[in-house]
MDAnalysis code that builds the backbone (N, CA, C; Angstrom):
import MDAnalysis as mda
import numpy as np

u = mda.Universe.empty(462, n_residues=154, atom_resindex=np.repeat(np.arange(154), 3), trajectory=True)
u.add_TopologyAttr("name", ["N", "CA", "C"] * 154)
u.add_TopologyAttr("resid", np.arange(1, 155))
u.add_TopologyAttr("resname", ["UNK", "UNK", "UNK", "UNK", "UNK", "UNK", "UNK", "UNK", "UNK", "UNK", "UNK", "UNK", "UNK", "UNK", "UNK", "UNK", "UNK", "UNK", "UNK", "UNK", "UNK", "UNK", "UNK", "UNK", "UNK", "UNK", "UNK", "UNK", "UNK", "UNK", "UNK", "UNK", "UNK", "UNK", "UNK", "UNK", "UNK", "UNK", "UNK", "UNK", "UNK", "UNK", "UNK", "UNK", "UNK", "UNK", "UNK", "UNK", "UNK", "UNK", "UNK", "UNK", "UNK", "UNK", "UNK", "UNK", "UNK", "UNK", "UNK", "UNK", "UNK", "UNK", "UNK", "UNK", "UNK", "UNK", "UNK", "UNK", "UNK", "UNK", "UNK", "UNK", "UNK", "UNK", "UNK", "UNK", "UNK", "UNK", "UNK", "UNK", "UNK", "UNK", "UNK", "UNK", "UNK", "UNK", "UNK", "UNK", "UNK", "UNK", "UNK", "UNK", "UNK", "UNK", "UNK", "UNK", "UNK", "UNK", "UNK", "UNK", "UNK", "UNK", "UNK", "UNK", "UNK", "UNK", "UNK", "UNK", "UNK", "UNK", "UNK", "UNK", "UNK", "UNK", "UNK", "UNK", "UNK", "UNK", "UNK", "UNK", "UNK", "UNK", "UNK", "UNK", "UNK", "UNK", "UNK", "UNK", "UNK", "UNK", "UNK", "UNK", "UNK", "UNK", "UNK", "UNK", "UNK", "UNK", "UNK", "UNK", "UNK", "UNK", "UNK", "UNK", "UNK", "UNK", "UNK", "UNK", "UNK", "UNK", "UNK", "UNK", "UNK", "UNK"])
u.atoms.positions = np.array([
    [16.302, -17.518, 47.339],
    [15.753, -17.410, 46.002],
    [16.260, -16.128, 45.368],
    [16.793, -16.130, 44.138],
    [17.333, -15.074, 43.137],
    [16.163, -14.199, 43.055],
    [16.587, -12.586, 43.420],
    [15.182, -11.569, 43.082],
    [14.707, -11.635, 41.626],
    [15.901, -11.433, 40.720],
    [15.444, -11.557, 39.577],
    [14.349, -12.422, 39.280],
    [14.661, -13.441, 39.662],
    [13.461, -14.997, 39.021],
    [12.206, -14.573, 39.691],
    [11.908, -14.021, 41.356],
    [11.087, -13.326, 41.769],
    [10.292, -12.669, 40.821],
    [10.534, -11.319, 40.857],
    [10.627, -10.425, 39.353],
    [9.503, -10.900, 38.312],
    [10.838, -11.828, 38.149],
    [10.253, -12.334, 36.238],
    [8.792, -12.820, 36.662],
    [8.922, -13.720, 37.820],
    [7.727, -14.573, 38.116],
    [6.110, -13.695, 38.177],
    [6.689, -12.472, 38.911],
    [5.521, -11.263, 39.379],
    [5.110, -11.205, 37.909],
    [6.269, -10.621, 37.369],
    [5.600, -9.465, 36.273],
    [4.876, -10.885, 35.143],
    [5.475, -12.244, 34.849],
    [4.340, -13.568, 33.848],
    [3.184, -12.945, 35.104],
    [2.923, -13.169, 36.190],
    [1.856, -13.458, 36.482],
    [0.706, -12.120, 36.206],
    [1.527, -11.121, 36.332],
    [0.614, -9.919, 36.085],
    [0.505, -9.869, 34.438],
    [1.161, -10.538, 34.054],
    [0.682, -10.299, 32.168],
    [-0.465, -11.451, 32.117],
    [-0.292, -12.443, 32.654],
    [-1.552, -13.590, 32.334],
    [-3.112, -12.388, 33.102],
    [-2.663, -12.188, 33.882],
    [-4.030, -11.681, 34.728],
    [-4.386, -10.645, 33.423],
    [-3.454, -9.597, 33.181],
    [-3.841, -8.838, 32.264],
    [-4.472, -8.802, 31.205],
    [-3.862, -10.285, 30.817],
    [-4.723, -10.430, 29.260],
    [-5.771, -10.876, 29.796],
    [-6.061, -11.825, 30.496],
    [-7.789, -12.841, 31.164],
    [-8.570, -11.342, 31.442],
    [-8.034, -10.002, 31.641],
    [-8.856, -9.217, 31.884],
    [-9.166, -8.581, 30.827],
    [-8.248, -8.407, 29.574],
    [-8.817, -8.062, 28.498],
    [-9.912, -8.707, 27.778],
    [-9.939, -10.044, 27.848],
    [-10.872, -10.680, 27.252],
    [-12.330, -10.543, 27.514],
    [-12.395, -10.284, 29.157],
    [-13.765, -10.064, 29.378],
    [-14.209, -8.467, 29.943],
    [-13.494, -7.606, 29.339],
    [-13.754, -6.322, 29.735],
    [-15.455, -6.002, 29.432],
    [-16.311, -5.468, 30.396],
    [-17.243, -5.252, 30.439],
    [-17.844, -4.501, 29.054],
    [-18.700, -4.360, 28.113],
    [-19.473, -3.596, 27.180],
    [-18.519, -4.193, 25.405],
    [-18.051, -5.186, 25.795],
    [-17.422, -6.189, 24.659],
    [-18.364, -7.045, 24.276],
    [-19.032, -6.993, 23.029],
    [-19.807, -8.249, 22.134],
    [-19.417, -8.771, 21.788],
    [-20.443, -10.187, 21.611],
    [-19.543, -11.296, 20.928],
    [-19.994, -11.002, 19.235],
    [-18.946, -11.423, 18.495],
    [-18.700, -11.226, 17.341],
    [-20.026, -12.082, 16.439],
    [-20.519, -11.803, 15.537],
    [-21.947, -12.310, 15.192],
    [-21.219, -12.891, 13.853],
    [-21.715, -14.181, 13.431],
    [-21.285, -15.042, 12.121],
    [-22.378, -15.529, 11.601],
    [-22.165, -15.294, 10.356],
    [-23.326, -15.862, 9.454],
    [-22.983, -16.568, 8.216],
    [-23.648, -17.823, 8.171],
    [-22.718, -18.603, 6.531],
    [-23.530, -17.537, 5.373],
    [-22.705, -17.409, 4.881],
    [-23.239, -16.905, 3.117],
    [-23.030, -17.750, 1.784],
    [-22.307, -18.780, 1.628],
    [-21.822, -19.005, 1.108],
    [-21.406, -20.247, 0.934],
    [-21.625, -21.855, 0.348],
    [-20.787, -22.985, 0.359],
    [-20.797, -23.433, -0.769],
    [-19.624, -23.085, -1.410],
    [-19.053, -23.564, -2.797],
    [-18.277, -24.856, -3.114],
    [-18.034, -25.580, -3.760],
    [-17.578, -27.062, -3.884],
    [-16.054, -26.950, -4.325],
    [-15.173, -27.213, -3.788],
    [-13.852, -27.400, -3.742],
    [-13.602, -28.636, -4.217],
    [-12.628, -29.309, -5.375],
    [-11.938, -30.519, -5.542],
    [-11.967, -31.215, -4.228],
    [-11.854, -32.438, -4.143],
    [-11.899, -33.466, -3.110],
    [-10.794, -34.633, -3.450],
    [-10.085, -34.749, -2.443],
    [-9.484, -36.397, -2.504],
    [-9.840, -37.476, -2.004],
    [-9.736, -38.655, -3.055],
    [-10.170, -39.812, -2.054],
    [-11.993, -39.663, -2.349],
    [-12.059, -40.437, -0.657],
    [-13.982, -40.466, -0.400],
    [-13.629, -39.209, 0.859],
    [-13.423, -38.208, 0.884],
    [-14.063, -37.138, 0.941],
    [-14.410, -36.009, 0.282],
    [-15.350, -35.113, 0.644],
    [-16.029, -34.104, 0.131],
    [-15.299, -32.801, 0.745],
    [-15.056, -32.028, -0.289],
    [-14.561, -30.189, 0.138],
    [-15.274, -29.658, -0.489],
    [-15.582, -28.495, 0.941],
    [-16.196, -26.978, 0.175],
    [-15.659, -25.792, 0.705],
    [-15.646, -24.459, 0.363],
    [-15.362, -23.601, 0.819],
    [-16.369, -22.843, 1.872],
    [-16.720, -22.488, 2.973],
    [-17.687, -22.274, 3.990],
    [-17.382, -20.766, 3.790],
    [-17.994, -19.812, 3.223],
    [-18.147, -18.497, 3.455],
    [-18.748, -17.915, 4.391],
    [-18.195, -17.103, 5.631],
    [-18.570, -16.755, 6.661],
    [-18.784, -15.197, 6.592],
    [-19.660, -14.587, 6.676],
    [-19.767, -13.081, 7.129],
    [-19.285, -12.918, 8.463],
    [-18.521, -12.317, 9.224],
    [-18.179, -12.008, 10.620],
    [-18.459, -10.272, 10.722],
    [-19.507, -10.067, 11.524],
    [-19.663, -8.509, 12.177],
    [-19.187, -8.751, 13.674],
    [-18.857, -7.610, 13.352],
    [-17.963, -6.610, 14.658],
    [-18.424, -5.760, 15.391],
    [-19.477, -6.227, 16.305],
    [-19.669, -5.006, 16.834],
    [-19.631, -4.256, 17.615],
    [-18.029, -4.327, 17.992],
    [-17.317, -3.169, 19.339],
    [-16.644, -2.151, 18.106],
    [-15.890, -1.289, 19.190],
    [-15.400, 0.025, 18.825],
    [-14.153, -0.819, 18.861],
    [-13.359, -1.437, 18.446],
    [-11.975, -2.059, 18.396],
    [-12.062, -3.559, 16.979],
    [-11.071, -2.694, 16.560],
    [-10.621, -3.944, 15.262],
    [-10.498, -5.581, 15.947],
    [-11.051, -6.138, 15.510],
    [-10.424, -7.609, 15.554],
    [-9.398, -7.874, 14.579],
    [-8.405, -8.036, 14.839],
    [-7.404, -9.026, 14.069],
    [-7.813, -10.589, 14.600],
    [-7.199, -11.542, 13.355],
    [-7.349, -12.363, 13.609],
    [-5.985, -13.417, 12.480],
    [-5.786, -14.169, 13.318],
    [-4.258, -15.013, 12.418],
    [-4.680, -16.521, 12.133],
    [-5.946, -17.437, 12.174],
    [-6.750, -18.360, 11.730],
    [-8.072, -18.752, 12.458],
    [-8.125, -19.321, 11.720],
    [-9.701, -19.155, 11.674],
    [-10.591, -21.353, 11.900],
    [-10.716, -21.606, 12.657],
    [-11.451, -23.114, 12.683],
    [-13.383, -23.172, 12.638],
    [-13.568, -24.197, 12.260],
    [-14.910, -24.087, 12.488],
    [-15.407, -25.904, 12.212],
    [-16.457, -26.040, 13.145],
    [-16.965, -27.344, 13.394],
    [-18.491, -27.142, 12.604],
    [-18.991, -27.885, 11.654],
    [-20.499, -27.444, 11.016],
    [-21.129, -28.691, 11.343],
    [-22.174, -29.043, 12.029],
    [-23.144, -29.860, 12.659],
    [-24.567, -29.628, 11.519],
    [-24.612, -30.919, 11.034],
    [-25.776, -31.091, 10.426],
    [-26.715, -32.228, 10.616],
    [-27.761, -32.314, 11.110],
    [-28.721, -33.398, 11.292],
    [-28.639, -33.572, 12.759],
    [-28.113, -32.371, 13.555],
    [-27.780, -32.938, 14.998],
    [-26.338, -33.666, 14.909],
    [-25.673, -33.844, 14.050],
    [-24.600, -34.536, 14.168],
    [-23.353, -34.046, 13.196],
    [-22.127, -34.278, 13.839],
    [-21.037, -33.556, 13.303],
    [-20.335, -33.834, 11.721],
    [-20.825, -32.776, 11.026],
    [-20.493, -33.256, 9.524],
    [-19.295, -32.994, 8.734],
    [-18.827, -31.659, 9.102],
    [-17.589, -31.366, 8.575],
    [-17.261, -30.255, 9.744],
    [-15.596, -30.107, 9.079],
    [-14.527, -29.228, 9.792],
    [-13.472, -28.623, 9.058],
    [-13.123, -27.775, 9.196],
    [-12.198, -27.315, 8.637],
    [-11.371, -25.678, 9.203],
    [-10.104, -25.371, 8.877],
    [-9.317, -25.023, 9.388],
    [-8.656, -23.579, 8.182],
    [-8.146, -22.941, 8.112],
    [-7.582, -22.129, 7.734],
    [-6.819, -20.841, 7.954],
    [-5.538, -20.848, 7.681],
    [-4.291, -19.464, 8.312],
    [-4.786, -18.181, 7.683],
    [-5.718, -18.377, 7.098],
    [-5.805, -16.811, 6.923],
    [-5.846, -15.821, 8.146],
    [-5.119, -14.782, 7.534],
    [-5.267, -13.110, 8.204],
    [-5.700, -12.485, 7.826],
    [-6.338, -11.183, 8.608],
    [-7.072, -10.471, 8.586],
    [-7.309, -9.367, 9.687],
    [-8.420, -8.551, 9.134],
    [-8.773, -7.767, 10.470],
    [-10.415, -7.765, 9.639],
    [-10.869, -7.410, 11.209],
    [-12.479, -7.033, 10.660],
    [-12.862, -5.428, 11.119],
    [-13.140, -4.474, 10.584],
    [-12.911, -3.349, 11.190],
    [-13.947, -2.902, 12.291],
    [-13.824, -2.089, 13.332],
    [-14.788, -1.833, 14.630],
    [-15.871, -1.279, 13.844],
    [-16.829, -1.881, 14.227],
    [-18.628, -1.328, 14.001],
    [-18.540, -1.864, 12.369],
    [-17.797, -2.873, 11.998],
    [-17.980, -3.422, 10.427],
    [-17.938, -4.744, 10.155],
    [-17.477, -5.931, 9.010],
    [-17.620, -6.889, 8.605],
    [-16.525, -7.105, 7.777],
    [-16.250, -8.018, 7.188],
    [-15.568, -8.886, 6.586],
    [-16.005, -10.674, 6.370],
    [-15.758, -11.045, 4.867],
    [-16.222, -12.255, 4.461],
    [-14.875, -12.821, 4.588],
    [-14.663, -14.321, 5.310],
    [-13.687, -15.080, 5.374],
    [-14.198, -16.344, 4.946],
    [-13.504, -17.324, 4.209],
    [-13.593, -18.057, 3.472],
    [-12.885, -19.141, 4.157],
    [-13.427, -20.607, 4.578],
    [-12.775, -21.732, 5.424],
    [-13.281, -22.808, 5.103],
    [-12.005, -23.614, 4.311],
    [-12.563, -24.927, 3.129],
    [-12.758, -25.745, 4.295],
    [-13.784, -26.386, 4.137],
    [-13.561, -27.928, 5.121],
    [-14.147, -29.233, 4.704],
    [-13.916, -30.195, 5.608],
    [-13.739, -31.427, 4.762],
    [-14.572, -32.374, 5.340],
    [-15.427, -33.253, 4.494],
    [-16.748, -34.078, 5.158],
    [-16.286, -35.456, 4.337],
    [-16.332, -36.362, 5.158],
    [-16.258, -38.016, 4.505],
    [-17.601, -38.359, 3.759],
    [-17.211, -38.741, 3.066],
    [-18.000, -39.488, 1.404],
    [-18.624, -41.078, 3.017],
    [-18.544, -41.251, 3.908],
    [-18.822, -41.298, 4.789],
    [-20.318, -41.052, 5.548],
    [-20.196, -40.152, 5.685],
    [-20.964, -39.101, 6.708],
    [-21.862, -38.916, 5.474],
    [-21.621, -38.383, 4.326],
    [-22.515, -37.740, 3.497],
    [-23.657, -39.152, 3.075],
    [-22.868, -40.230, 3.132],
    [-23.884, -41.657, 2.886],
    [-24.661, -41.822, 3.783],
    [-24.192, -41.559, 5.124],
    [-24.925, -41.835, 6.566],
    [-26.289, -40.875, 6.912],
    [-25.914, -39.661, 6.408],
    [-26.904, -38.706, 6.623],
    [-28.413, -38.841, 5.511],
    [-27.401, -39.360, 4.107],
    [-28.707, -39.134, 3.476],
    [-29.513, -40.691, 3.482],
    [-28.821, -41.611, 4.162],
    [-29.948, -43.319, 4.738],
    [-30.475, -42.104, 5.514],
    [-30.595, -41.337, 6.452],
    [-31.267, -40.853, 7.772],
    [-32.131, -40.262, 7.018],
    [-31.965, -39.658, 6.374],
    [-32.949, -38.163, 5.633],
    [-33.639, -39.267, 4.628],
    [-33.708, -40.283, 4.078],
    [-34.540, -41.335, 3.089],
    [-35.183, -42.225, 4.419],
    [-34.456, -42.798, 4.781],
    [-35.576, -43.870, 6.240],
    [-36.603, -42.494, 6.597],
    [-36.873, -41.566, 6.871],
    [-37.560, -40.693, 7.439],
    [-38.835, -39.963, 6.708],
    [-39.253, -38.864, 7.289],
    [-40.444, -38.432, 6.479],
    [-39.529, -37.245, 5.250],
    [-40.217, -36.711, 3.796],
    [-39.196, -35.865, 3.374],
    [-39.249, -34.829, 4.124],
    [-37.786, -34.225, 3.208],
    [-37.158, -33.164, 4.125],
    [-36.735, -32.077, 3.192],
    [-37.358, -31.230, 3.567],
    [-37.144, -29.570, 2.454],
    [-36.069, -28.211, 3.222],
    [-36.032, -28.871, 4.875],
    [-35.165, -27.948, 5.137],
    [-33.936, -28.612, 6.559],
    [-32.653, -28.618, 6.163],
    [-31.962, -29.395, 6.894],
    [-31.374, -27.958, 7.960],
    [-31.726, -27.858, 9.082],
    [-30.819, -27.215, 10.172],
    [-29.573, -27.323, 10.172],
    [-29.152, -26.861, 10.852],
    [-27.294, -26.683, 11.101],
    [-27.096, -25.862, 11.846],
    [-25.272, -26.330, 12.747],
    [-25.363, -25.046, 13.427],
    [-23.620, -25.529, 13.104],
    [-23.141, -24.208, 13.292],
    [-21.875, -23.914, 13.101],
    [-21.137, -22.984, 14.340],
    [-20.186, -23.575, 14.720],
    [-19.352, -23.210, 15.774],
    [-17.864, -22.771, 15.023],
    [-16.724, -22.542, 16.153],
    [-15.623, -22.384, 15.693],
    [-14.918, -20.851, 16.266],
    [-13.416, -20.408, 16.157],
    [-12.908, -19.717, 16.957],
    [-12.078, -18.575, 15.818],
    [-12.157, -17.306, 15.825],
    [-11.236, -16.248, 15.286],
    [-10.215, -16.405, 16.012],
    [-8.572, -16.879, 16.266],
    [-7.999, -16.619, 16.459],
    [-7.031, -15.798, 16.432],
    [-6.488, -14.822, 17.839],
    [-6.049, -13.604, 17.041],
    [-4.694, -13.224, 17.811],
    [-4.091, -12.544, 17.092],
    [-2.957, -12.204, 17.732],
    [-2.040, -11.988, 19.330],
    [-3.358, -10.862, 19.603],
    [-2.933, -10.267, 20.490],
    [-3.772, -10.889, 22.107],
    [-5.404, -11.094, 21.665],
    [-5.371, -11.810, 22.817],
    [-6.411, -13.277, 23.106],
    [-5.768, -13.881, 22.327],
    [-6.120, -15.299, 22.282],
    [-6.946, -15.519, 21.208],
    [-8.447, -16.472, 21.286],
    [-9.439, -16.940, 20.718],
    [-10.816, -16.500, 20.432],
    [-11.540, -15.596, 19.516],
    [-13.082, -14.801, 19.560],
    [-13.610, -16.489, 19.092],
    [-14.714, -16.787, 20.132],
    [-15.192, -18.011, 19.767],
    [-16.394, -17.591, 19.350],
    [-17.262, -18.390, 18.445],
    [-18.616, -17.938, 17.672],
    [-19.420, -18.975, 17.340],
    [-20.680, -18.822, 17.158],
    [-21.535, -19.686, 17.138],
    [-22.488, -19.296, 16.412],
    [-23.550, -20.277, 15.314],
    [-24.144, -19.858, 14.340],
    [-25.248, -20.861, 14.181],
    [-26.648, -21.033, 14.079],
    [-27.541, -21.655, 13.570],
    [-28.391, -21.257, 12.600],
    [-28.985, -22.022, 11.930],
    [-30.079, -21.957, 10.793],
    [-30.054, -22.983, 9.934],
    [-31.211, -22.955, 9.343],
    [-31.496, -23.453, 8.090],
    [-31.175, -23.414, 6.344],
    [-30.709, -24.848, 5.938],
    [-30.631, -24.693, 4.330],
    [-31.958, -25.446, 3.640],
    [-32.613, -24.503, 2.984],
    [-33.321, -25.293, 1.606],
    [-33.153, -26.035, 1.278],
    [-33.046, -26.979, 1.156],
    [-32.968, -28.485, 0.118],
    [-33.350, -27.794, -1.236],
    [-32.989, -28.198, -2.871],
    [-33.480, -27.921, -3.587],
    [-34.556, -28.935, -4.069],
    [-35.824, -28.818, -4.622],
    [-36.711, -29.550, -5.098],
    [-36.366, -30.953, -6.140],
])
């Protein structure tokens, strides 16, 4: 066997270990997300767009960069929209930043949910929970997770 290829082989394997150890270095938080925000975007077709405004805090001593951004939003217990976006960014250590991630719900789903929410008793406040991943440059995926409640309006 060629030393070189040896070599090469050592030093991939000591960079994979390296990064799997960056990720879970001891006294690292997970990044806290909160919706602020869902504004109505043009739509094609029978689906529905909105823009999902996310607050993201930071709260280690190290910048997050991040090169896109996904997120899955669960409403009624069940999966309602998704959506995706390349934005970049950084969020600064011990700070925040608002990122903005349109996503897209079938004219579908939005019929299905509200037979569920009419067959039922009324409903003034619909739960949700929102998932989804900061993806970032340097070492992989900040994954995040989010629940609460929206008002219904009267």
């Amino acid at each position: 066997m060629d030393a070189g290829r040896v070599a090469r082989g050592v030093v991939t394997v000591l960079a994979v270990v390296a990064l799997c150890a960056c990720t879970t270095l001891p006294g690292r938080d997970p990044v806290q997300v909160n919706v602020v925000g869902i504004d109505s975007l043009p739509g094609e077709g029978a689906e529905l767009r909105m823009l999902v405004r996310l607050r993201v805090q930071n709260p280690n001593d190290a910048v997050l960069d991040y090169d896109g951004v996904y997120v899955k939003l669960d409403v009624l217990d069940g999966n309602f929209a998704t959506g995706v976006s390349d934005a970049r960014g950084s969020v600064p250590r011990f700070g925040e930043a608002v990122i903005g991630v349109p996503v897209s719900v079938s004219m579908l789903r939005v019929a299905f949910n509200a037979l569920r929410v009419l067959n039922g008793k009324p409903v003034d406040k619909v739960r949700y929970r929102l998932e989804g991943k900061l993806h970032g440059p340097a070492l992989g995926s900040t994954s995040f997770e989010a629940q609460g409640e929206l008002t219904l309006p009267e």
